[in-house]
C-alpha angles and dihedrals in degrees: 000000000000135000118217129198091254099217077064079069091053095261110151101234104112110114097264087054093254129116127229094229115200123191094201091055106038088048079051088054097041078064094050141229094094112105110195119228131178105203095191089049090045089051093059108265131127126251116241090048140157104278106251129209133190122257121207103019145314136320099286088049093053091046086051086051089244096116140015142207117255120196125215095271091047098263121156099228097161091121093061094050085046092051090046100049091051089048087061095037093051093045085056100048079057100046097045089243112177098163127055125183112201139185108262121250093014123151088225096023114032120123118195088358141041125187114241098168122315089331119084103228109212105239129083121271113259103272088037083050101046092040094057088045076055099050107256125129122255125211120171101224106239099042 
């Protein structure tokens, strides 16, 4: 089994309160064996909600406590994408997940980059970040 950023399947939960639909995906999950999360809902917070960004640097920086996660309004919401990360980490661990595809430059998702601004930051988004120091395998969707 896999796990998919669900907003990839076209379910609005994207911070503007869209989705990120994609046909390849949602033809993958038609066929089964791909289970949809969204860390940042999981983690407590509202869709539609300010679009957030990480300060300081990327995921592995906010799991360390060297950076944190600000939302558009200036809000500290590291706690939420912390919470969400070890949701999905923890829903793996009990599935037996060893492959997640996750929406590309996300500040929960993002695999190789994540947006700060108008600059991508090398490094993988929080919940990316916590589940490869877990062991599962990463894959920014699309590649």
């Amino acid at each position: 089994m896999k796990i998919i950023s669900a907003c990839l399947l076209g379910i609005a939960c994207r911070y503007d309160g869209g989705d990120c639909l994609h046909p390849a995906a949602a033809k993958l999950a038609r066929e089964g064996g791909l289970l949809p999360v969204c860390p940042e809902q999981l983690g407590g917070l509202s869709t539609p909600r300010s679009p957030a960004e990480i300060h300081g640097g990327a995921g592995a920086d906010v799991l360390g406590g060297a950076a944190r996660v600000v939302n558009g309004e200036g809000h500290d919401v590291t706690a939420a994408f912390l919470q969400g990360a070890h949701q999905v980490a923890a829903l793996c661990a009990r599935l037996g997940v060893t492959e997640a595809w996750l929406k590309a430059r996300s500040p929960s998702c993002g695999v190789g980059g994540v947006r700060s601004g108008e600059a991508l930051v090398a490094g993988d988004g929080v919940t990316a970040a916590l589940l490869r120091q877990r062991g599962v395998r990463v894959v920014a969707y699309p590649e």
